[in-house]
Structures are given as C-alpha cells and as structure tokens.
C-alpha positions in Angstrom: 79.5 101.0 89.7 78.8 104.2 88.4 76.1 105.0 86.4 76.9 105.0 82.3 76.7 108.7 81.1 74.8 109.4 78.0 76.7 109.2 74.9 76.2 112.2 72.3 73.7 109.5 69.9 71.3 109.3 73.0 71.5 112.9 74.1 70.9 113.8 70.5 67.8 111.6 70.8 66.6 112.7 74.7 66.8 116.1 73.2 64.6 115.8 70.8 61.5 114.9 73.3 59.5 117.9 74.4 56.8 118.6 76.7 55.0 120.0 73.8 55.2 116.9 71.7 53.6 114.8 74.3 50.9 117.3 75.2 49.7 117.2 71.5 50.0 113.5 71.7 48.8 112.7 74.7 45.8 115.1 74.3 44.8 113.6 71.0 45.0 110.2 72.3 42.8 111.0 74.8 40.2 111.9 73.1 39.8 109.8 70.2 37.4 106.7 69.9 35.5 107.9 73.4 33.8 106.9 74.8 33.5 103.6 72.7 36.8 102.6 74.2 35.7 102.4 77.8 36.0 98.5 78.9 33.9 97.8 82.0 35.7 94.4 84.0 32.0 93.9 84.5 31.1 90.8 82.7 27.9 91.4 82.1 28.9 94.7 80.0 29.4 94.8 76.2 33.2 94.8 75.1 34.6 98.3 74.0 35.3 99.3 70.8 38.5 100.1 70.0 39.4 100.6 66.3 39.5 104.2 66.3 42.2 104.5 68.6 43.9 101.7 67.1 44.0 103.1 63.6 45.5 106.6 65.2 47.9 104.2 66.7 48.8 102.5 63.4 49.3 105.6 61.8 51.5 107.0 64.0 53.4 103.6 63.9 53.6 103.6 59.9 54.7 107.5 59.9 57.5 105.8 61.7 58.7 103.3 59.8 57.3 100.5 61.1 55.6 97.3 59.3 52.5 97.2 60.3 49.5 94.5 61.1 46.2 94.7 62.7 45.3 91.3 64.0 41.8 91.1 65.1 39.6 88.0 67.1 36.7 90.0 67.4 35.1 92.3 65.2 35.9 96.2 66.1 39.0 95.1 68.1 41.7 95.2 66.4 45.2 95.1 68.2 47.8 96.6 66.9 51.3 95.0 66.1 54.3 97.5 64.8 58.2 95.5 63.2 61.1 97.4 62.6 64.1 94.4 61.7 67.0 94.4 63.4 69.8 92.2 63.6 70.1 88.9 65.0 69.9 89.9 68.6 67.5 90.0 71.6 64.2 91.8 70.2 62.2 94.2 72.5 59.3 94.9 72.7 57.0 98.2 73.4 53.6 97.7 75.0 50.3 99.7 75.7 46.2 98.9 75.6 44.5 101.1 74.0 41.1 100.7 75.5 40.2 102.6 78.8 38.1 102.3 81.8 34.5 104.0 81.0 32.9 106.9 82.5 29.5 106.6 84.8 29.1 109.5 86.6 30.5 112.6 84.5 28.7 115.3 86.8 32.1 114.8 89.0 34.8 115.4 86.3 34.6 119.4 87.2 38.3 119.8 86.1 37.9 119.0 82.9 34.3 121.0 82.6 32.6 118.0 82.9 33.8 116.5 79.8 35.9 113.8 80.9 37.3 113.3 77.8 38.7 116.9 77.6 42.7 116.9 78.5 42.9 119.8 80.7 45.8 121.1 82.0 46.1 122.5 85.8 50.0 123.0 86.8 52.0 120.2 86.2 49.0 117.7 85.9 46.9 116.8 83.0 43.4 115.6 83.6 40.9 113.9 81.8 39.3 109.8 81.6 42.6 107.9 80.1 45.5 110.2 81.2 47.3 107.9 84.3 45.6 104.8 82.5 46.9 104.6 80.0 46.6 107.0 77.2 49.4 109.1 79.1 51.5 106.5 79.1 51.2 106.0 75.7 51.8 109.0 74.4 55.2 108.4 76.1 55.8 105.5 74.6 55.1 106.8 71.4 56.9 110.1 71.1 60.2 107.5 72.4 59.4 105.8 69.7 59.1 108.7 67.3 62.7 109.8 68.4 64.4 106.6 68.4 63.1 105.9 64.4 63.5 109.5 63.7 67.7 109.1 64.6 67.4 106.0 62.0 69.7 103.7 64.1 71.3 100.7 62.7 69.7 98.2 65.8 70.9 94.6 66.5 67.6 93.1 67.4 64.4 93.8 66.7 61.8 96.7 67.3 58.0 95.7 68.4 55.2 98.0 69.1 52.3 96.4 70.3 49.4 98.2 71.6 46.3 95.7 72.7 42.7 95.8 73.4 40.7 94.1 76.0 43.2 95.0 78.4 40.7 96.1 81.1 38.6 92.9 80.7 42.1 90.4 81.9 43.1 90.5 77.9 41.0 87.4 76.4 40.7 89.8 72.6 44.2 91.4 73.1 47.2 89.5 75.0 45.8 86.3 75.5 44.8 86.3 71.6 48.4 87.8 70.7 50.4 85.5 72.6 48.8 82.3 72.8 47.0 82.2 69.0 49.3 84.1 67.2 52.6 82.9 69.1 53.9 86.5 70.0 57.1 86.3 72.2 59.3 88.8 72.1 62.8 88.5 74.2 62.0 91.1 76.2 58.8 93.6 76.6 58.2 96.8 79.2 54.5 97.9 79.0 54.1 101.5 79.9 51.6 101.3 82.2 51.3 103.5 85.6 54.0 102.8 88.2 55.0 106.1 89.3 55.1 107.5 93.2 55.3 111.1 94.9 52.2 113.1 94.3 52.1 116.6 92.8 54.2 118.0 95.3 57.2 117.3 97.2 60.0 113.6 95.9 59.1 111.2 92.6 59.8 108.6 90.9 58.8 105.6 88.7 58.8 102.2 90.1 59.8 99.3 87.5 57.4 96.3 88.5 59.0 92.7 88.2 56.0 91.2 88.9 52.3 91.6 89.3 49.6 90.2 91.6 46.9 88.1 90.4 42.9 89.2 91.2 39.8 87.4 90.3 35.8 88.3 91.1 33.7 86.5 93.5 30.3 86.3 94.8 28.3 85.6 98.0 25.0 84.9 97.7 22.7 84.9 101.2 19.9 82.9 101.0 17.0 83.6 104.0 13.5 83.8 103.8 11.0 86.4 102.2 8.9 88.4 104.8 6.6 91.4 105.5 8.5 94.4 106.9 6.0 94.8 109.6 7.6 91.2 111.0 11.7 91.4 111.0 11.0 89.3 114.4 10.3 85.6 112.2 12.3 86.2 109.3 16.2 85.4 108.4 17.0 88.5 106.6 20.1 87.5 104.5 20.8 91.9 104.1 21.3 91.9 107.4 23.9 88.9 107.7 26.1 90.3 104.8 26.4 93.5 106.7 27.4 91.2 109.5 30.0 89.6 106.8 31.6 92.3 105.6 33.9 92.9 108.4 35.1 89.4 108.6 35.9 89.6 104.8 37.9 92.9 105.3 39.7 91.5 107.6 40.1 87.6 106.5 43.8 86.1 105.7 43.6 83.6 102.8 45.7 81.0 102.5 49.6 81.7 100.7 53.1 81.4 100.8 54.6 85.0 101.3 56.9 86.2 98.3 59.5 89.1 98.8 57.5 91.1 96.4 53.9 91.4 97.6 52.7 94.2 95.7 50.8 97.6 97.9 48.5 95.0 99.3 48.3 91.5 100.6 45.4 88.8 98.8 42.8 90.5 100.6 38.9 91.5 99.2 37.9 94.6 97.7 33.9 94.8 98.3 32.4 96.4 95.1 28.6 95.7 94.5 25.8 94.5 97.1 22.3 93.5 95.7 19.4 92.5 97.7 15.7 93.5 97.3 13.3 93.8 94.8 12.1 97.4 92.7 8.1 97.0 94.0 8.8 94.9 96.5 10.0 97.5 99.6 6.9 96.2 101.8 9.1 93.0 101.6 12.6 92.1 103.4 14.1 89.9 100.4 15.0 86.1 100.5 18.3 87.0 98.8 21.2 88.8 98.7 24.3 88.7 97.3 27.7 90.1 98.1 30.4 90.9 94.6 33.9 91.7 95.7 37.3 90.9 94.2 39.9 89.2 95.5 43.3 91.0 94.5 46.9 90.8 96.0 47.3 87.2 94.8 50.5 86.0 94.4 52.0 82.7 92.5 51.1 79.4 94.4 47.1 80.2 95.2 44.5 79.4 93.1 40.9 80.2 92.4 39.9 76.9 94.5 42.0 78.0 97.6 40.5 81.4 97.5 36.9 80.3 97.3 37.6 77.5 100.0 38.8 80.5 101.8 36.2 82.6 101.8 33.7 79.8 102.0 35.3 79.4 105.2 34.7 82.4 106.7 31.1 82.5 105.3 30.7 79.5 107.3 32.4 80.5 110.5 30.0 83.6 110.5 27.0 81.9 110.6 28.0 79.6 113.0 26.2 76.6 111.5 22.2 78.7 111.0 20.1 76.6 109.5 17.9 79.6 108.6 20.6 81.6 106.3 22.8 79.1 103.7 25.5 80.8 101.7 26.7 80.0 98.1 30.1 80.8 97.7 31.3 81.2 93.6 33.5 83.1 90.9 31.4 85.5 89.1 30.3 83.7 85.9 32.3 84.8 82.4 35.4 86.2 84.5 38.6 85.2 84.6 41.1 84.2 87.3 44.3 85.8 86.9 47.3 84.5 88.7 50.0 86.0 90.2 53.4 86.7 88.2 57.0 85.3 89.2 59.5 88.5 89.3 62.0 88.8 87.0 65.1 89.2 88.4 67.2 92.7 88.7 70.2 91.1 86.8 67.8 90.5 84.0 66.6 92.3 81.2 65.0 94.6 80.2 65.5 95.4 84.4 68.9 95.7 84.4 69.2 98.4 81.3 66.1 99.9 82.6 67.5 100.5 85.8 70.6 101.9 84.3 69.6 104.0 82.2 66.7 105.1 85.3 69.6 106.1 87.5 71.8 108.0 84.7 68.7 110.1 84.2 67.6 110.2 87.6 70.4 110.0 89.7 69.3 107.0 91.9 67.9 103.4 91.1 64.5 103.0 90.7 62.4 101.2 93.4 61.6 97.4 91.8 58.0 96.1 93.1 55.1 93.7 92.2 52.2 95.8 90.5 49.2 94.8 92.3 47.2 95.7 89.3 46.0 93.9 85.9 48.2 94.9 83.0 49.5 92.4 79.6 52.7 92.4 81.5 50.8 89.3 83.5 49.5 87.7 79.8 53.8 88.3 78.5 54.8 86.5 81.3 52.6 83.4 81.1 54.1 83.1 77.8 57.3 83.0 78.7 58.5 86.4 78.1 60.7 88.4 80.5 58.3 91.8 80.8 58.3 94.7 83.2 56.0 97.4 83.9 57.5 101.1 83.9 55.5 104.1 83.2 54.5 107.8 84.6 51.0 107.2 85.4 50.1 107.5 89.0 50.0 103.7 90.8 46.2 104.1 92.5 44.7 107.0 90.3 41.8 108.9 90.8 39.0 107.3 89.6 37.2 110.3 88.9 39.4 113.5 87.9 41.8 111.0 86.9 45.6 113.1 85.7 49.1 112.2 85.2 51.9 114.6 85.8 53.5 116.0 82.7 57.0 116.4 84.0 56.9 112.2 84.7 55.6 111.5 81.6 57.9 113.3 79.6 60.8 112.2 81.8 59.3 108.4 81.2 59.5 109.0 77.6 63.6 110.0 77.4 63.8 106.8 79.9 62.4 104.6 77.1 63.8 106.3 74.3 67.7 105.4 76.5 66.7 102.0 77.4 65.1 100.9 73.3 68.4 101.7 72.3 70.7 100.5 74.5 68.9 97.0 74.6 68.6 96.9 70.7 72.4 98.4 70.8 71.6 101.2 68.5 74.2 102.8 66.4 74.2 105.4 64.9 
C-alpha cells in the first residue's frame, strides 16, 4: 500500500518547522540548569537537580496552550506534565527527561572550547553535553509541539506532554513516580529519545524501537590475603585473579530465551570500575578487590537471580575450587534491576502511524528494533502503556564531544508533528 501523501493541514504544519527554530531551542535547552542536571547512574552520587530545566520546559508548554502541573516526589525535581483535551478518543502522549548525564573530564570537550555546555555548531552536527541525549531530542519534540498547537486543531483524543527527571538513574523520581503513584497511562506514548543510524556522512535514518533491553549493576568482590610486595610468591593476590576474570566475563553467555528483537547487543557485561588497593598502602598487595560491571542486553524472561547465578558461575569455574581466593557475587547496593520490555507490535500504535507517516516523509519504512538502552519507554510499558522510542539522537553517542545532526533532528520534528496529528485525528 502506498504511502498516504500529506494533506495541505499537515504540510501547512511541516512547513512551519525550521532549522532555525530548533537551533535556538535546542541551544537554549542545552544550556540551562547545567550542570545541576547531570544524573550519574552511580548510586553512590547525589540526584541532579532539575527544576530549572523543568520550568523552561513548563513555559514553553503553557505558551502553548497547555494545562499545566509540576508533580514532584523529591524536592528540586519536579517532572513536568503538559493536557491539551481532546475528544473521546485514544490520547497520546509526548515524552522526554530532562536531566542529563554529567560532565567529568571537560579538558576533552575541545569542540565546544571546552565548555561542554556550549552548543557549537560544526557542519551539520551540533555539539555539546545534552545534544544526542536528550536535549536534542527535545527540542524536536517541542518545536512539533509548538506547530501542532500553533495550527489550533480540533483533536479527537487527548494531547500529553510529559517531560521527566531521574531518567538517567532507571526513573524511581520521574516514571516510576508518574506512573505507578500518580496513575499516568496514556493510550499511547513515543519518547524522543536517540534511535537514529548513518553517521555524518553517507545513508540515515531513525529507527522506531518497540522494545528495550533490560540492564542492572553488579559487583565481584576478590577476597585473598594482604602481603608485602617484596613476597607475591606466598600471597593470593585477588588484583591479579580479576584480571584473570575479566576475559571469561567478556565472553560469558547467561542464561535466556532468544527474542526476535535483541537489541545491538546480546545480555552480555560491560566492565566499568575496578578497585583494589589502599592510598598509603602501595608497599602492600591488597586483600581485596572488587570488580563493578553492568549487565545489559537483557531481554523479558531473565531475572536479576539468573544473572547473578550466572556470573557466580563463572567466578566459580575460574577459580577452579582455590581455597585461597573466595568470591562474593552481588547487585550493587541502591540500584535497580530493570527488565527487559515485550515489543509492541508493528500493526499497533503509535508504530503503525509512526511508520506511516516515517515512510511518506522518508520514502521507505523505518527500521523497528529493541533499544538496548534505559529510557521511560521501559517504566510506560510496565504500566501497561503501548510506548515506542523514535528520535534523531545518535544510538551509541559519544561520550565526550557528544552531537546530534541538525538535518535528523529537524526531520524528527516534522515526523512527530505528522504522526501527533494523525493519531489525535486533527482537523483543522
């Protein structure tokens, strides 16, 4: 079936969205409530703060016509929650976070002169901290938004805007808090966060993700025996046995059924932190050491038990039964395990209109795919809610130097712009 042409309403509306509008936007955005915002996943880290942003956010929601709440569970945080009435029919909802991740190491952001909060444009990209996740992807959002309430559209369902904290943290202030305390369930919901594909050069395109895999944080801690470091020969150093683990953990296979979307990655560990050794101790080879890593790729059916039996196995099968070395295998204390997402099906919505409206502007159908990243999608769909993840910031960004490519994000904003108003059935 051939792909439904714009009608003159929705060109009228597409035509409105400029590059300019979303640079101002997006560059704004970027740069307000840093670097408060920034959310380390680190539990040990204090929350961000977020109510800057989120009042910019409001704003631009109210200049727009919508009703507007802040609900707030923690002090600082507020989320914020945008109603325009409709009719009777299916409501949809738009959704963004609105914190970011932080900044360590800004000696390495040299394309934005070392401010990474400085939105700096080279070609067709724009850097700086908060561009491909997720302020970017906002801004499209909200300049859609902007041009769908600026054509004042009679709409048979209702309009949501809901833009979250604590997004970067698995959502326990923001979509847990919105969904499961204050009952939020939209019929539908697309969160712009980063799907796109095709670097800066050469094809493109924006994957909408049906489903998303599931992560969690673990740690291994190596217990041996403290010794001088003139005498490696009589001591069990536990450093050197977690060097010897880590190639078993790249390589390890846990334990799950295969689903036909498995996301860039199968359940496999990402090794991010390795302590061991004391500051005034270096005459010393430690008694301790411990191994962080996260587990990501999961997919529906395993569970934080089978990944820590898992990986308890493979500790195990690397010692080889030592009496010397014992091995504590456990999730990181104050995180969460997140679970893997069931797909929502193409002949569903929002995928279907999505998809559409993706090929009238585009020319082909869109890729669909599991997102093998954390985003409120996950939190929508534990709640019942049929939500998809669609946006123009890069899947697998830089994590320093992070951009987004202006032509995708202005090409994701006429996408969501088509697709509000043909799932709200906008007339004009």
């Amino acid at each position: 079936m051939a792909a439904q042409e714009l009608t003159p309403f929705e060109q009228s509306v597409v035509n409105s969205i400029t590059e300019e509008a979303w640079l101002d936007l997006a560059s704004a955005l970027i740069r307000c409530g840093q670097p408060d915002s920034g959310n380390a996943l680190d539990p040990d880290q204090p929350p961000a703060k977020e109510e800057a942003i989120a009042y910019m956010v409001a704003g631009e929601l109210k200049g727009m016509g919508f009703t507007v709440e802040m609900p707030t569970k923690r002090r600082g945080r507020p989320n914020v929650l945008g109603r325009i009435k409709g009719g009777e029919g299916p409501s949809l909802m738009i959704n963004d976070h609105l914190d970011t991740y932080p900044v360590v190491e800004p000696e390495k952001w040299d394309k934005t002169d070392f401010d990474p909060y400085k939105a700096t444009r080279h070609g067709d990209l724009l850097y700086a901290r908060g561009t491909s996740d997720t302020r970017g992807n906002m801004a499209s959002a909200l300049i859609a938004l902007q041009a769908v309430t600026d054509a004042k559209p009679e709409l048979a369902g209702e309009l949501i805007a809901c833009f979250t904290v604590d997004e970067e943290r698995d959502g326990t202030d923001g979509s847990i808090f919105v969904t499961q305390e204050l009952g939020l369930k939209p019929d539908y919901s697309i969160t712009a966060e980063p799907t796109a594909w095709g670097g800066p050069e050469g094809p493109w395109g924006l994957s909408v993700s049906t489903a998303n895999s599931g992560h969690c944080l673990v740690e291994i801690e190596l217990t041996g025996t403290k010794g001088h470091i003139w005498r490696p020969d009589i001591v069990a150093n536990p450093i050197l046995e977690a060097g010897r683990l880590l190639s078993d953990l790249e390589t390890m296979a846990f334990t799950h059924v295969p689903h036909k979307f498995m996301g860039h990655t199968p359940p496999m560990c990402s090794v991010v932190r390795i302590r061991g050794g004391l500051t005034g101790e270096i005459q010393f080879s430690p008694d301790t050491c411990t191994i962080t890593l996260s587990v990501v790729g999961i997919v529906p059916g395993m569970t934080m038990e089978s990944v820590l039996q898992d990986i308890q196995n493979v500790t195990s099968g690397m010692l080889g039964g030592r009496n010397d070395i014992a091995a504590a295998v456990r999730q990181v204390p104050g995180s969460l395990f997140v679970a893997g997402t069931p797909n929502v099906e193409e002949h569903e919505e929002p995928v279907a209109t999505l998809s559409d409206v993706y090929e009238t502007m585009r020319g082909e159908r869109p890729r669909l795919n599991r997102k093998n990243a954390f985003n409120d999608t996950i939190r929508f769909r534990e709640a019942g809610v049929n939500a998809v993840t669609f946006g123009p910031g890069e899947d697998g960004w830089a994590a320093d130097n992070e951009w987004i490519s202006i032509p995708k994000s202005v090409e994701a904003a006429k996408i969501y712009a088509v697709t509000i108003m043909r799932l709200l059935g906008a007339k004009q």
